[in-house]
C-alpha positions in Angstrom: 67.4 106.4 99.2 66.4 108.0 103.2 69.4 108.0 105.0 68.9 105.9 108.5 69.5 107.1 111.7 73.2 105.7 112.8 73.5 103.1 114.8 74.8 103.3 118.3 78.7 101.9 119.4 77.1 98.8 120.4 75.0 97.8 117.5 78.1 98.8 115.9 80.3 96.4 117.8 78.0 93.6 117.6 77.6 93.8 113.9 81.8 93.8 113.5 82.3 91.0 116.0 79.4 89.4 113.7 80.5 89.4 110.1 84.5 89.9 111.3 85.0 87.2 114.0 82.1 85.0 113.9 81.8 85.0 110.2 85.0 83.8 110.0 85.2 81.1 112.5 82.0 79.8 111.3 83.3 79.0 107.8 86.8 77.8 109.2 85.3 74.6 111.8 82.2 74.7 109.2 79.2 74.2 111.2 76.9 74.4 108.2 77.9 73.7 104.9 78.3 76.8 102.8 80.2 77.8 99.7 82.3 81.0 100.8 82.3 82.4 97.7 78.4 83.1 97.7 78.6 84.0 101.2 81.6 86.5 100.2 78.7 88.3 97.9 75.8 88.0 100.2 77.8 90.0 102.6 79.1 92.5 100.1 75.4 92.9 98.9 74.6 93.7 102.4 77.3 96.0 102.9 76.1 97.9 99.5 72.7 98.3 101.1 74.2 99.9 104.2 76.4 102.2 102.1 73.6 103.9 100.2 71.6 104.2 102.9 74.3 105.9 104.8 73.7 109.8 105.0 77.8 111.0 105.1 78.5 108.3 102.2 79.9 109.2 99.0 78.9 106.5 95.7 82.0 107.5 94.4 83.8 106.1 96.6 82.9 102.7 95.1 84.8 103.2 92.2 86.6 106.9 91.2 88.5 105.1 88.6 90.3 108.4 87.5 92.2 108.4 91.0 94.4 106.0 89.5 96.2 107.7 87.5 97.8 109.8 90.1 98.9 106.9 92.0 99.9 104.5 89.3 103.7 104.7 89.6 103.6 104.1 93.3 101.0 101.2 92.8 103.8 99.6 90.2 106.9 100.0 91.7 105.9 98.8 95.1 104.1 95.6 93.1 107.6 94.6 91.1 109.6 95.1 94.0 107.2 92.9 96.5 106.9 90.4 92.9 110.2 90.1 92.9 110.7 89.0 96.4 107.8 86.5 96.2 109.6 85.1 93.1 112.6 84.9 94.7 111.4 83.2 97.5 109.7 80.4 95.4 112.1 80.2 93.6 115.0 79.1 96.5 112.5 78.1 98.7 110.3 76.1 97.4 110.9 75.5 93.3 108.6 72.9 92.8 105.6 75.2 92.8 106.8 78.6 90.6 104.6 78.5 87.9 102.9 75.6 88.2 99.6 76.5 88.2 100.1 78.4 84.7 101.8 74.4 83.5 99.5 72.6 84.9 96.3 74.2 83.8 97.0 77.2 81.6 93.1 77.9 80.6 91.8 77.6 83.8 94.8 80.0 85.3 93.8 82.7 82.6 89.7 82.7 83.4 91.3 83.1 86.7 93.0 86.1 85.8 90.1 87.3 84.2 87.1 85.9 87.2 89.3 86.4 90.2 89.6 90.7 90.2 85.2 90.6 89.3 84.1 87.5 91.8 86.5 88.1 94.6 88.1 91.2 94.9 85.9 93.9 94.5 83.8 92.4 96.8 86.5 92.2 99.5 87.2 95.7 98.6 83.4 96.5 99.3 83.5 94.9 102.5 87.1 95.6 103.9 87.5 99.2 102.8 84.4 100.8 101.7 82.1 99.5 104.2 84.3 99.0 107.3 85.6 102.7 107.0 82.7 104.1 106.5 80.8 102.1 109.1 83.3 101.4 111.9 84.6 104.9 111.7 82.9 105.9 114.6 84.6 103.2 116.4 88.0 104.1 115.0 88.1 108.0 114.7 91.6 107.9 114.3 92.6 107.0 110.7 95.9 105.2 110.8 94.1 102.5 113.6 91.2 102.6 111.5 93.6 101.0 108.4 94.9 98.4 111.0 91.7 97.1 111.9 90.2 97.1 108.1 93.4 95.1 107.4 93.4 92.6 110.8 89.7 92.2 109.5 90.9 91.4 106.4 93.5 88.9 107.4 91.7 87.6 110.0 88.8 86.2 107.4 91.5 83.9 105.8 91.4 81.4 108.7 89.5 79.5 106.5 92.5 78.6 104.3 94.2 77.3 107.2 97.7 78.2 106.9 100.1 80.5 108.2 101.1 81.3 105.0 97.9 83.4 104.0 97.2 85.0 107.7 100.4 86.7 107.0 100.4 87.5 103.7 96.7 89.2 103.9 97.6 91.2 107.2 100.9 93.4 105.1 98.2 93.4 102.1 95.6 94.3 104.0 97.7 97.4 105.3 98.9 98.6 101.9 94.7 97.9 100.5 93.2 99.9 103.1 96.1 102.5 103.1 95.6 103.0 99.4 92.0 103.2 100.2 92.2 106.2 102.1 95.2 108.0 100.4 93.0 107.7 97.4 89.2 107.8 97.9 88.8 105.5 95.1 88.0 101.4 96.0 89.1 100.5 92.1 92.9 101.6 92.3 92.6 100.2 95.8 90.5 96.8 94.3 93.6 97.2 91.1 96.6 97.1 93.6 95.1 93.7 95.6 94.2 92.3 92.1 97.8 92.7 91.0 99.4 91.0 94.3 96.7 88.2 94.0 96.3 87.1 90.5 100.5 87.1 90.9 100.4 84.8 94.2 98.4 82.5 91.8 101.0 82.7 88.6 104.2 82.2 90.7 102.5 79.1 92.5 101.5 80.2 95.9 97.7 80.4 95.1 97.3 76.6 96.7 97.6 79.2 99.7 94.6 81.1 99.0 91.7 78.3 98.3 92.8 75.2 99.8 90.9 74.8 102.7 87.9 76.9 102.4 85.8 74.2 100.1 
């Protein structure tokens, strides 16, 4: 594919405050009724097209699976201890929901388990790590604010859960996604990690958190 000319800081900006601000307040007071999971791919398809028509972009980005390996301990020990912590939490704070997603509906828990990394998060990874770095870099040459504002972005979209609850969750997340992101170059160990911390936000009973609210 021709690589197109880049766009200037304003068609930049516009575009961001677009898909990052408007986007999100859109599907939170719902002007127009539209699923957000569709939505969630039409924009990662979009993002695709603007990735491999980019000049400086690397496809393998996108994936680099063999990146993993190198940060697999890391990924794993930071996951149990944060696991732990969420469990804990339930657990004293609010028992009546640990695990009850896996009672109440164990078959539809486990084709989440299996749907949720394919449907959801790798397209989140798309759009909040490999296309916001590698389009809004321009905006944020300097690396560290560029991982804050992938992961404010990132947050930010989950006003349409309305709750507290996932606003702060997905802004820490968002930080350790889009930091793994860069440490690594590779969107599946990055797309891995935020698989892990989700799929276990819907096992321990917090996933009412992460869906309520958008339908």
């Amino acid at each position: 594919m021709a690589p197109e000319a880049a766009p200037s800081h304003w068609t930049l900006i516009a575009e961001l405050v677009l898909f990052f601000v408007v986007l999100p307040l859109a599907f939170r007071f719902k002007p127009f009724p539209f699923p957000p999971i569709p939505a969630l791919w039409l924009l990662a398809g979009y993002c695709l097209y603007r990735l491999f028509h980019a000049a400086a972009f690397d496809p393998k980005l996108l994936w680099n699976g063999q990146a993993f390996a190198g940060a697999a301990i890391q990924v794993l020990l930071i996951f149990t201890v944060v696991a732990v912590m969420v469990a804990a939490a339930v657990y004293f704070l609010a028992p009546h929901l640990l695990f009850n997603f896996v009672k109440r509906a164990p078959a539809f828990w486990a084709l989440v388990m299996v749907l949720y990394p394919v449907l959801s998060v790798y397209p989140q990874g798309i759009i909040y790590r490999a296309f916001f770095f590698e389009r809004y870099r321009p905006l944020f040459p300097n690396s560290s604010l560029l991982i804050v504002m992938s992961a404010v972005a990132f947050s930010f979209a989950h006003i349409v859960f309305r709750n507290p609850i996932a606003l702060i969750f997905t802004l820490f997340g968002g930080l350790l996604f889009a930091w793994r992101y860069a440490e690594t170059a590779s969107l599946f160990t990055s797309s891995l990690e935020h698989a892990l911390y989700g799929c276990w936000m819907f096992t321990i009973g917090l996933g009412q958190y992460f869906y309520r609210g958008a339908r």
